[in-house]
C-alpha positions in Angstrom: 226.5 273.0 119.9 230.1 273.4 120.5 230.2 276.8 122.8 226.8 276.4 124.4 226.2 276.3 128.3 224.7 272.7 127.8 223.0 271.6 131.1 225.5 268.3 132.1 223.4 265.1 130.5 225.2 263.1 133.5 223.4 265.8 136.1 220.5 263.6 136.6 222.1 260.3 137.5 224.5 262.3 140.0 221.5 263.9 141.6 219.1 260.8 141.9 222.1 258.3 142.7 222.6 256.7 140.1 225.8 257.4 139.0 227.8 254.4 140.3 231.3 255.1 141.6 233.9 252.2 142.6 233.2 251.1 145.7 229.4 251.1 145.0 229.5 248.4 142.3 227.2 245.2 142.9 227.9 243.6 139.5 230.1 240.8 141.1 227.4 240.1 144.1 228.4 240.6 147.9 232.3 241.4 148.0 234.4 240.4 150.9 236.0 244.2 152.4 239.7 244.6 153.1 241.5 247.1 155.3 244.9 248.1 155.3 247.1 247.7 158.2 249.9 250.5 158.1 253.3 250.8 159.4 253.9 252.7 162.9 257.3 253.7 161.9 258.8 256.2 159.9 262.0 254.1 158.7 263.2 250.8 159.6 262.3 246.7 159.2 259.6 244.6 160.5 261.1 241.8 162.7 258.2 240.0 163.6 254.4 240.0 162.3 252.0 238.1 164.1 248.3 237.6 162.1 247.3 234.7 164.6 245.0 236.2 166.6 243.5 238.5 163.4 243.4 235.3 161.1 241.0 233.9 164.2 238.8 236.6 164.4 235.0 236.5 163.3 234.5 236.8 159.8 238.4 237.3 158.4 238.8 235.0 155.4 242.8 236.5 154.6 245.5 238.8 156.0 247.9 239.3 153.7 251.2 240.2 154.5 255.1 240.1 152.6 255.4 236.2 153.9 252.4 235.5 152.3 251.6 238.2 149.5 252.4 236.5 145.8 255.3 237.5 143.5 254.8 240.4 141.8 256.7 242.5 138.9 258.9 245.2 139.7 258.7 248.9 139.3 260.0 249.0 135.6 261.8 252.5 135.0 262.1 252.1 131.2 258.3 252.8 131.0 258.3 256.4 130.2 255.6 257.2 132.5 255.2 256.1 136.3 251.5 255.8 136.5 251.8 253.1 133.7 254.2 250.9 136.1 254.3 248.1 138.6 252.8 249.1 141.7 253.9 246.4 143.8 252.7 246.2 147.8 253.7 244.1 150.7 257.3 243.0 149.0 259.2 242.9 152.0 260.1 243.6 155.3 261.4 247.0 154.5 259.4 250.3 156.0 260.0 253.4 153.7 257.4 255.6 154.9 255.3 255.9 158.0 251.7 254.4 157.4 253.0 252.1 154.2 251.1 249.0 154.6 252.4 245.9 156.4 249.5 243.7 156.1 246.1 243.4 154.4 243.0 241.7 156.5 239.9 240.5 154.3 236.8 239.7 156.4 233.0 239.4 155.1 232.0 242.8 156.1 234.0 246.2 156.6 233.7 246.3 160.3 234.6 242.5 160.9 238.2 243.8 158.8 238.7 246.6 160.8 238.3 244.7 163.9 241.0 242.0 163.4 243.0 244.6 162.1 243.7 246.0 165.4 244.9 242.6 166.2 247.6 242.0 164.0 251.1 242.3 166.2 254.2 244.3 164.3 257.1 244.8 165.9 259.9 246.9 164.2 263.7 247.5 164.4 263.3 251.4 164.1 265.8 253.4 161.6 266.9 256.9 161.8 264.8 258.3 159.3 265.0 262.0 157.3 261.8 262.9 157.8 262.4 267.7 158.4 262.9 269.6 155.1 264.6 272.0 157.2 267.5 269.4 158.2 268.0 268.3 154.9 267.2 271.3 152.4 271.4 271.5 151.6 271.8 268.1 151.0 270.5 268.1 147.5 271.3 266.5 144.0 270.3 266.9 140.7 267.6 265.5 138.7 267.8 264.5 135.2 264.4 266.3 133.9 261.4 267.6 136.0 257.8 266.5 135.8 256.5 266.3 131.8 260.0 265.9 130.8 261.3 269.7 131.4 264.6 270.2 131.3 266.1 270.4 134.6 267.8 273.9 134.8 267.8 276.8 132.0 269.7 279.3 131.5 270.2 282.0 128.8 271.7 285.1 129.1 274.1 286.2 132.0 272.2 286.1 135.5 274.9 287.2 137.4 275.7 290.3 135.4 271.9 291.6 134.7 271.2 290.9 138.4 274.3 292.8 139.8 273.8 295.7 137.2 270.0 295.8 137.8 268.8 299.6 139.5 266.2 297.6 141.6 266.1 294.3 142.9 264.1 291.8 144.4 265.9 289.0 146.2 263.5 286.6 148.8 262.7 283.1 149.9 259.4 281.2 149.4 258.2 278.8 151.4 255.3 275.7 150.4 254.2 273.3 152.8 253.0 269.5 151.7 249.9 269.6 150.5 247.5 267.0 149.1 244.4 266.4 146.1 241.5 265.6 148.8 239.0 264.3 146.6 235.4 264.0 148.2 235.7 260.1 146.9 238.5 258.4 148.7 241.1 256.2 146.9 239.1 252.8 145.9 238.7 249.7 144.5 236.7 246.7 143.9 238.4 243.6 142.4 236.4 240.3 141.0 238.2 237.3 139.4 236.6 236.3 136.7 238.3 232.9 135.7 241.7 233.8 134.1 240.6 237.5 134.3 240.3 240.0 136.7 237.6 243.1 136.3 239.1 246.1 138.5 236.4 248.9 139.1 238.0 251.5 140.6 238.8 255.4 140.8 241.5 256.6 138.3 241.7 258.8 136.2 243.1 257.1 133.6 241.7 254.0 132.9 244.8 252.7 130.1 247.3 253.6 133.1 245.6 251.5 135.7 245.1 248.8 133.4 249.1 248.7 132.8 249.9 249.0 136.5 247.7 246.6 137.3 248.8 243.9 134.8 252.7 244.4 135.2 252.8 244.3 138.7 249.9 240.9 139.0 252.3 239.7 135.8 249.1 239.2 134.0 248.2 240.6 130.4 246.8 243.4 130.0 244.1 242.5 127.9 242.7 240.1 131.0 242.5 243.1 133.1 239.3 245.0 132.7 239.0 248.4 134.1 235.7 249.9 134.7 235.6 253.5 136.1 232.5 255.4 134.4 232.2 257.6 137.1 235.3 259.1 139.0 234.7 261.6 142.3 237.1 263.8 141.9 241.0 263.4 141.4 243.0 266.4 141.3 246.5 264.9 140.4 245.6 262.0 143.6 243.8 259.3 141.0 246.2 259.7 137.9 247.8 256.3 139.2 246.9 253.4 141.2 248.0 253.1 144.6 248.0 250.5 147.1 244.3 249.8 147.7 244.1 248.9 144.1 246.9 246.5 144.0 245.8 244.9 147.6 242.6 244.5 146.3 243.5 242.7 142.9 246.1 240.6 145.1 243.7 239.1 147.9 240.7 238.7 145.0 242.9 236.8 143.1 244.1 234.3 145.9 240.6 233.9 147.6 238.8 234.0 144.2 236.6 236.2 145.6 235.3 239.8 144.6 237.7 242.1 146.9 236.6 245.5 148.2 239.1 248.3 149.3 238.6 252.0 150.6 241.2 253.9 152.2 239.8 255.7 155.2 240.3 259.5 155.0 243.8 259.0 157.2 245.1 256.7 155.1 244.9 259.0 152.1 247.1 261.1 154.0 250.1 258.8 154.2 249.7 256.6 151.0 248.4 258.4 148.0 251.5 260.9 147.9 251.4 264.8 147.6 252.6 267.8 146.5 255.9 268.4 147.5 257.4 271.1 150.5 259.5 273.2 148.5 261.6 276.2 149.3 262.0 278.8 146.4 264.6 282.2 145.9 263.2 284.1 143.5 265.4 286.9 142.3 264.1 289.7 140.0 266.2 292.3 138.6 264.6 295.7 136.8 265.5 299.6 135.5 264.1 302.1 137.6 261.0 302.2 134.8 260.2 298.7 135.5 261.5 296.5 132.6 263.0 293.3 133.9 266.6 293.0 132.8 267.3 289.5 135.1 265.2 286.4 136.4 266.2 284.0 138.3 263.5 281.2 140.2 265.3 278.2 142.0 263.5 276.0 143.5 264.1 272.9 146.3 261.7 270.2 147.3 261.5 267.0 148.8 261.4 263.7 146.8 261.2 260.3 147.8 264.4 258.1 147.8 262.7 254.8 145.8 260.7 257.1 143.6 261.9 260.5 142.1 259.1 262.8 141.2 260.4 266.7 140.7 257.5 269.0 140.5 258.0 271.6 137.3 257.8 274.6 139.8 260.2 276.9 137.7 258.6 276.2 134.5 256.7 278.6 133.8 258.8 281.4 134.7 260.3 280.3 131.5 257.3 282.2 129.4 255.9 284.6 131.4 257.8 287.8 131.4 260.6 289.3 129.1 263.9 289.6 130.7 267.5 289.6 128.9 269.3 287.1 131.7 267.4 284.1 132.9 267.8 281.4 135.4 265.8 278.9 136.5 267.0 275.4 138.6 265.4 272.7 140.4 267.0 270.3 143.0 265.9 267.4 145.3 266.4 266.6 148.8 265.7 263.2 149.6 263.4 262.3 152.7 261.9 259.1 153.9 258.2 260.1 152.9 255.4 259.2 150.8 256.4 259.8 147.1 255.3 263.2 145.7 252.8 263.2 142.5 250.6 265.5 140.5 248.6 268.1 142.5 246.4 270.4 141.3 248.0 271.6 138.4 251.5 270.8 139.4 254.7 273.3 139.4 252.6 276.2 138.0 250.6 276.9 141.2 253.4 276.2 143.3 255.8 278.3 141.3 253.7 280.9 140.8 252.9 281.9 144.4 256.6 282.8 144.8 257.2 284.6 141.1 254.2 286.7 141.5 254.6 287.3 145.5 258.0 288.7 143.9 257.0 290.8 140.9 254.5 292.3 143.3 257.3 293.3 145.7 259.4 294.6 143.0 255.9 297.0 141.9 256.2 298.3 146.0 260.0 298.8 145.4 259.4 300.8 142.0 255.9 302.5 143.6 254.6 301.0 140.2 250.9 299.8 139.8 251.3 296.2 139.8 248.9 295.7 137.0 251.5 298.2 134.6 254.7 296.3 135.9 253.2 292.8 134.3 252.4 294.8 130.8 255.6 296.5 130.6 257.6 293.3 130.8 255.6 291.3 128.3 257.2 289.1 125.9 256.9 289.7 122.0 258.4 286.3 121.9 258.9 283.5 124.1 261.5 284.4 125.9 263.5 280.7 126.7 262.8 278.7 123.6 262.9 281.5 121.3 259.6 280.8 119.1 256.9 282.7 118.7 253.3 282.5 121.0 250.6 280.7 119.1 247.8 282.5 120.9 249.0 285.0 123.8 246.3 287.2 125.8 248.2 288.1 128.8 247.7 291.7 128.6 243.8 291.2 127.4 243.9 289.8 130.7 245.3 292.2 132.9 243.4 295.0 131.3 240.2 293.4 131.5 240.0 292.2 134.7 241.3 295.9 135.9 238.5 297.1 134.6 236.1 295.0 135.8 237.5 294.6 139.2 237.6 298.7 140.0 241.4 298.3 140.3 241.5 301.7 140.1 240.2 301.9 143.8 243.3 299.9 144.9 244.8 301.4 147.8 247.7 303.0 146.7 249.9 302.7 150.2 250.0 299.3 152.4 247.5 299.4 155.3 245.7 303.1 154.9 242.3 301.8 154.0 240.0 301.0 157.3 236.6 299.7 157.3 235.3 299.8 161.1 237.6 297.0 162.5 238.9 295.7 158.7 241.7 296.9 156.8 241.2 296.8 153.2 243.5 295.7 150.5 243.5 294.8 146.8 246.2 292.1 145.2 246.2 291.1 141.9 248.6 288.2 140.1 248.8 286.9 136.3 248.7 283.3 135.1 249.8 281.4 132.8 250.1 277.2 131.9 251.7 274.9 130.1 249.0 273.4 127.1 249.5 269.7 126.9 248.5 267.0 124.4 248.7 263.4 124.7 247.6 260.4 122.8 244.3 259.5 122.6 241.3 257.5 120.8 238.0 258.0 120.6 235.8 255.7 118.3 232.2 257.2 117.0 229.1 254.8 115.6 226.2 255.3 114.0 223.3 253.3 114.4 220.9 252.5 111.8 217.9 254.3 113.9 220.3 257.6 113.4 221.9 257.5 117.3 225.4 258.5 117.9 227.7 256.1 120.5 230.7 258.2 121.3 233.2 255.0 123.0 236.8 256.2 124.7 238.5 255.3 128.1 237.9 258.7 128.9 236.9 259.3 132.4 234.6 262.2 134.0 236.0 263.2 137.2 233.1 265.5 137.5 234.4 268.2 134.9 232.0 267.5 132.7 233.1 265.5 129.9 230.3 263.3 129.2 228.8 266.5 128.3 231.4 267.9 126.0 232.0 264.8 124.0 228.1 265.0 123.7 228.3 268.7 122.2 231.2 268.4 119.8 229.6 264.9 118.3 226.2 266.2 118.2 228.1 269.4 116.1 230.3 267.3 114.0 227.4 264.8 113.1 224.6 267.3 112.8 222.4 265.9 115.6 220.4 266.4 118.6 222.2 266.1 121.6 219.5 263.5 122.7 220.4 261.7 120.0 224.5 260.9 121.2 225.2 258.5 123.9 228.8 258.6 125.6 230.3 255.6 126.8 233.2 256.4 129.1 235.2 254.7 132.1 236.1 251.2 130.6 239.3 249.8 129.2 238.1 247.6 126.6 237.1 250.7 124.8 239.5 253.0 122.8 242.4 254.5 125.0 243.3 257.6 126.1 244.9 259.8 128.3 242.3 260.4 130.7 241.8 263.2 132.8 244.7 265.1 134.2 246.9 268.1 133.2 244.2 269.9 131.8 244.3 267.7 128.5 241.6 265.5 128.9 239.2 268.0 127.3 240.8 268.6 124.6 242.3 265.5 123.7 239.3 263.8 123.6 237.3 266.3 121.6 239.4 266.7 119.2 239.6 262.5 118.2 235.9 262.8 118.5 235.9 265.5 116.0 238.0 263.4 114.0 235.9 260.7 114.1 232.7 263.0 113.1 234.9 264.5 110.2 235.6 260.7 109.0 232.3 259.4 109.4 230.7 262.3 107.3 232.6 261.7 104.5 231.6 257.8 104.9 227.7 259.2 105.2 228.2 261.5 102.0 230.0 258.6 99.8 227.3 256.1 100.8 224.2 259.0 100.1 226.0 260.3 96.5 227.0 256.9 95.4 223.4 255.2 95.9 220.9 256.3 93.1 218.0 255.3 95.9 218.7 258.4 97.6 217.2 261.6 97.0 220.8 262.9 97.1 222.5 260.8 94.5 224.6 262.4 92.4 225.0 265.9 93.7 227.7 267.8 94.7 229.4 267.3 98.1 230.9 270.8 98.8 227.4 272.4 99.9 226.8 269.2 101.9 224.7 270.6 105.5 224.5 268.2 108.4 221.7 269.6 110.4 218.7 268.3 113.3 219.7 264.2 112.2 219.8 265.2 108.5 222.2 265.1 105.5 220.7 267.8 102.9 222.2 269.5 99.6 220.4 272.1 98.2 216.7 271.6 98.5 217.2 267.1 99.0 217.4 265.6 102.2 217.8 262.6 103.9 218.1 261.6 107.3 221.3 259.8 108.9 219.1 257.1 109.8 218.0 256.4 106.7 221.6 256.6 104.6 223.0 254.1 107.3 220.4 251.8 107.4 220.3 251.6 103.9 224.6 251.1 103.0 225.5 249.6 106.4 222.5 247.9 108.3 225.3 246.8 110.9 226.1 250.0 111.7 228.7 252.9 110.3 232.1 253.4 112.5 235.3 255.9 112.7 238.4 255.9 115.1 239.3 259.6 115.8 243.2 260.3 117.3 245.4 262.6 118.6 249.1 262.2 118.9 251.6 262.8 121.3 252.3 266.5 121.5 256.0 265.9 120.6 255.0 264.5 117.3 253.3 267.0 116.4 255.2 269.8 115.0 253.3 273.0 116.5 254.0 272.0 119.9 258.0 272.5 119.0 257.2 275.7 116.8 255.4 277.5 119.0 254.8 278.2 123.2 251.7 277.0 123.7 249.7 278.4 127.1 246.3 279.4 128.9 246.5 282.9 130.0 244.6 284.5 132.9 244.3 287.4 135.9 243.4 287.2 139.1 242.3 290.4 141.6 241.6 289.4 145.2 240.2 292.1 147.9 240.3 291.0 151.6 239.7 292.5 154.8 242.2 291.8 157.6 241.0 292.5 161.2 243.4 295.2 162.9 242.9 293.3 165.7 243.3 289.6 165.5 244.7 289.5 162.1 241.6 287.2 160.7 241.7 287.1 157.0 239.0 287.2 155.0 237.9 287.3 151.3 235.7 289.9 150.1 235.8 288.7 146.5 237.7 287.6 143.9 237.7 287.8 139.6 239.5 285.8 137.1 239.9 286.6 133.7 240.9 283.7 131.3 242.4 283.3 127.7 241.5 279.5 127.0 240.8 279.2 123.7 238.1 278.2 122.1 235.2 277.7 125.0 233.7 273.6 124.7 230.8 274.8 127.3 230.5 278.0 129.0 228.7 276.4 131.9 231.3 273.8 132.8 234.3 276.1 131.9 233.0 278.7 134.5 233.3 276.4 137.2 236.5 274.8 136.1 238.2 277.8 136.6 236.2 278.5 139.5 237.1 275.8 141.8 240.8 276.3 140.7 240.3 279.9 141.9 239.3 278.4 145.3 242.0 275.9 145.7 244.3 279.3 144.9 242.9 280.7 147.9 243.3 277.4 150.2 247.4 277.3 149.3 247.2 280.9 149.8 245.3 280.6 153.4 244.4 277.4 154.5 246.4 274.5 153.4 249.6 273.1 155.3 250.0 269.5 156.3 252.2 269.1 159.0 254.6 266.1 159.7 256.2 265.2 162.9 259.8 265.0 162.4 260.0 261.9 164.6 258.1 259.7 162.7 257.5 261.2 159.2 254.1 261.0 159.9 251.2 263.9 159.1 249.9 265.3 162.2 246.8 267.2 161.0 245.5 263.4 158.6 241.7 264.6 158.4 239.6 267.7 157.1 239.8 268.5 160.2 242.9 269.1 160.6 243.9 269.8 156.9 241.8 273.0 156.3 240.4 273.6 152.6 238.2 276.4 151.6 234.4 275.8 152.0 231.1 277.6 150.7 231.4 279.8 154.3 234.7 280.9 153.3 234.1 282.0 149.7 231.7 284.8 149.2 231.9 286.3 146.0 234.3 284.9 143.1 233.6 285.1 139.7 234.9 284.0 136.6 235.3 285.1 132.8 236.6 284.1 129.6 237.8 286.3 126.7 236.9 285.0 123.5 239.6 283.0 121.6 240.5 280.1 119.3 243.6 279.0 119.0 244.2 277.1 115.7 248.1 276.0 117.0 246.5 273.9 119.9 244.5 271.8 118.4 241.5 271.6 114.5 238.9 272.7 117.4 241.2 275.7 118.9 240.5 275.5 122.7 242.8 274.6 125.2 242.6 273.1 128.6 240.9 275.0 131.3 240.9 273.0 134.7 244.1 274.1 136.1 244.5 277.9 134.7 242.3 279.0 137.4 244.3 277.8 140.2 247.7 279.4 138.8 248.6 282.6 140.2 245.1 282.8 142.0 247.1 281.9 145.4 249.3 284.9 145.1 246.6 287.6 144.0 245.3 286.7 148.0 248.7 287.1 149.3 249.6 290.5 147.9 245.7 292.0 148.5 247.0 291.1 152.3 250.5 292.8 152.0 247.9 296.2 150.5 245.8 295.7 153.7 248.0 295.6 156.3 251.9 296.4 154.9 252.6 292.8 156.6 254.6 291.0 153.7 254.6 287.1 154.4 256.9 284.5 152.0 256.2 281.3 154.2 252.7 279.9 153.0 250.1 279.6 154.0 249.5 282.9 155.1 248.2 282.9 158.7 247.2 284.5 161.7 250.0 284.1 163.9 252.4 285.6 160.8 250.5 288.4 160.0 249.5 289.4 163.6 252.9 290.6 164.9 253.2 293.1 162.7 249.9 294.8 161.9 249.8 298.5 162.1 249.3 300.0 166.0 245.2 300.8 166.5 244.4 303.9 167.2 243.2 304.3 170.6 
């Protein structure tokens, strides 16, 4: 089954409605609604708060603010990971960020909250906040490691040297503005007390992290909070941790004794669930006249917040992806009184690699090199920083193939000479490449005594399709129909795992559920060969054939069903598990990666400078495929993200009050159905037995690495306009388009 375009077995609930997401829960009857009242201010104290007139309006049973909110645990920075720490809201008078929330109304309905909000007086002694990059971009420091524990800054080599003795050099600045995850399902919770516990449906996606947020910051243990997230509408790096709606919600359920519900509205989102980072990048690239890099250098700045560090990996993977003697790469913080930053759609690498492949297309223009031969001629044999060998490297299949596909042989070989009617034509093209990431996870598997399959993790399905996965590789590993498996997902009494996020949720999870097959076959063949009432009794193991519900050997069979009802009437169970990647030995013996191309052709009006895309193709080296079906749009919707940072996305903030000026979709542009014509998607054929006993890797952020810049160059090839500040739009392209003919 594993491989197979498997219709998703979830596809029917979503399309009926009966998939039930967080806020949509009944379980706990009618729920009081709370909105959150945010701060007005950029920087600066609260002197006076006055919830008089909101505590007398209709229907407002609490409002919750720091002289009323209960103690609650600190943020605790010996937990290795943030999104398994305290979380606490409404701690004190303090303003860190505009929009942070000052007080929380509950009322019986959603309207009657909203309402009294409005009423609750604030007023504020206002700080001088740093709230413009631009101000601040010199006054940096240093962190200790980047995101996933990188290392900071690498070096090998000389830079200086290689760059100054280099025949052709690129040397530019990169500019990326804030931008945010934008999930269709907005950050949300429902909370219910249930005597000394507390059930917490919301959207994460990772159910063990919310659980231990949730816990140390109410001071509660852990195993009294119950998490309950089966269905999760999108996340995108935005629902990896809990933010404040959560931790309201828990707080007023658990002081009313009420069930508690929280949304954020679509502008909240904007100012309190953190985003990607601004960041301003020099990317220097040093090469011989026949291409061959002989210095790289990417070093990269970006905002953080001051209460909570987060450094986005956006060197990293210049690290791996091209061979070069003398390397450099460097990452510093400037400190600004914003939201934190966090994960967004495949963090650092998408970033990072607008900037190094904006470059290496440059330095192909500066050579007059095809920019699809500049990539292959500085491919590694080895990787290049850490010194050990690639357990599975496709770059170059890549390149080629998608060339080939594309037509890249069409590609205008001068900027701005190809004319359509009103629309010059260019072609850009980019190569990716990601970080493969494992983390610890368990998945337990039982067999019932009618021969069904129950499949039970924390997992969570933020619509990529893992409910359907976890049905094909247990229906493979047991020999079953896929009818016959049942996933349970979402819940945090079950086994934990990682969850959803850095492309590992996939893997991690199929692989303890292939475990857990593996275990529980050899439990089914020990019970069959051991009992002398089955036919199979006695014979040899080694030509053993799980097939359609069956054990057979030779020419004896006997169902699942039957062996299991037979040995274990109570049912037959196995724990699956993966480890944390740095305990496992090929993660430190060999560079692990997804591989892929992208080739973008636009048209760019001579006259107005509109942009549009004509088509796009990606070509992926992922491993081993789980489901062709699901895979495809992975990669796709990364691919169209790629073209939104590349476009489309910039969120603004006013640098007198640190808050975002364009807080709604429609101000925040992201690519729709009207803007994407034609983009396709394919996968080379792979396993990778370094990765992982199943030999695929993660596919849900590959697509959007790299596809940003492969837009960005195909407009330098239309028009000979080269822009570095992103996005790309109409007012910097327009000035210097080529003169019209008249």
């Amino acid at each position: 089954m594993i491989g197979h375009a498997v219709d998703r077995v979830d596809g029917p609930l979503k399309a009926t409605g009966r998939a039930v997401y967080a806020y949509e829960h009944w379980e706990a009857g009618r729920p009081l609604y709370g909105f959150i009242v945010g701060a007005t201010i950029g920087k600066g104290r609260i002197t006076r708060i006055d919830t008089q007139d909101a505590e007398g309006a209709p229907g407002v049973h609490l409002v919750m603010t720091h002289l009323n909110a209960p103690e609650q645990g600190p943020r605790d920075e010996s937990v290795p990971f943030e999104y398994w720490r305290a979380q606490p809201e409404l701690t004190g008078p303090d303003v860190h960020h505009y929009g942070e929330p000052v007080a929380l109304v509950v009322a019986g309905t959603l309207e009657q909250a909203r309402a009294a909000a409005d009423l609750v007086e604030v007023e504020y002694s206002t700080g001088r906040g740093r709230f413009d990059f631009g101000e601040y971009e010199d006054d940096v420091y240093i962190p200790k490691v980047v995101n996933a524990g990188l290392p900071t800054d690498t070096e090998v080599g000389d830079f200086d040297a290689g760059f100054d003795n280099a025949e052709v050099k690129v040397d530019q600045h990169y500019t990326t503005p804030y931008e945010f995850s934008l999930p269709i399902e907005p950050n949300a919770c429902l909370a219910e007390p249930r005597g000394e516990d507390l059930v917490v449906y919301v959207s994460s996606q990772i159910v063990n992290a919310a659980q231990a947020s949730v816990a140390a910051t109410l001071r509660m243990d852990p195993e009294r909070v119950h998490v309950v997230a089966p269905f999760v509408g999108g996340g995108f790096g935005s629902k990896l941790g809990i933010h404040s709606e959560t931790i309201l919600a828990a707080l007023a359920a658990r002081t009313l004794n009420r069930p508690v519900k929280v949304a954020m509205t679509r502008q909240q989102v904007f100012q309190l669930v953190g985003m990607r980072p601004i960041s301003s990048q020099r990317v220097r690239l040093g090469a011989e006249r026949d291409g061959r890099l002989t210095a790289i250098a990417h070093d990269v700045t970006m905002h953080t917040n001051p209460d909570i560090e987060y450094a986005e990996q956006t060197a990293a993977t210049t690290r791996s992806l091209y061979a070069a003697p003398h390397r450099l790469t460097s990452h510093r913080l400037a400190a600004l009184d914003l939201p934190r930053g966090t994960d967004v759609r495949a963090p650092g690498e998408a970033p990072g690699m607008l900037a190094v492949e904006s470059a290496m297309d440059e330095l192909a223009d500066a050579l007059g090199m095809d920019p699809v031969e500049l990539r292959i001629r500085n491919e590694p044999t080895v990787d290049p920083e850490r010194d050990v060998p690639y357990s599975d490297r496709h770059l170059v299949d890549c390149l080629r193939e998608g060339a080939r596909r594309f037509g890249w042989e069409n590609r205008p070989a001068t900027p701005a000479s190809v004319r359509e009617g009103r629309w010059l034509i260019g072609y850009g093209m980019s190569a990716a490449i990601r970080g493969h990431f494992q983390g610890p996870t368990a998945v337990r598997v039982r067999l019932e005594a009618d021969g069904t399959a129950v499949v039970r993790t924390d997992m969570t399905d933020i619509g990529t399709g893992t409910y359907t996965i976890l049905t094909q590789v247990a229906a493979e590993g047991l020999g079953l129909p896929l009818d016959r498996v049942r996933i349970e997902l979402g819940l945090s009494d079950l086994p934990a795992s990682w969850g959803s996020g850095g492309s590992w949720g996939a893997t991690n999870s199929c692989t303890a559920t292939h475990r857990a097959c593996m275990a529980l076959r050899e439990q089914l063949l020990e019970a069959a060969l051991g009992d002398a009432r089955s036919p199979l009794h006695g014979l040899g193991p080694a030509e053993a054939v799980f097939s359609d519900g069956n054990l057979g050997i030779g020419g004896a069979t006997e169902t699942l069903g039957e062996i299991v009802a037979r040995s274990h009437p109570e049912g037959l169970e196995a724990e699956g598990r993966v480890r944390y990647m740095g305990d496992e030995p090929n993660y430190s013996d060999y560079s692990i990666n997804t591989y892929g191309a992208h080739f973008a052709e636009v048209g760019v009006d001579a006259d107005t400078a509109e942009i549009r895309l004509r088509r796009m193709l990606g070509v992926f080296s992922v491993g081993r495929v789980f489901n062709p079906k699901t895979t495809r749009s992975q990669l796709i919707g990364g691919m169209v993200w790629g073209v939104g940072a590349a476009l489309e996305e910039e969120a603004v903030v006013d640098p007198r009050s640190g808050a975002f000026v364009n807080r709604d979709l429609a101000g925040y542009l992201v690519p729709v159905h009207a803007d994407i014509t034609d983009v396709d998607a394919v996968v080379l054929d792979g396993y990778d037995d370094k990765a992982n006993v199943l030999g695929a890797k993660g596919v849900g952020e590959v697509g959007i690495c790299g596809a940003g810049a492969s837009v960005v160059n195909a407009v330098f090839n239309a028009t000979g306009v080269r822009v570095r500040d992103f996005p790309v739009t109409i007012e910097k392209v327009l000035p210097g388009l080529p003169p019209v003919d008249a």
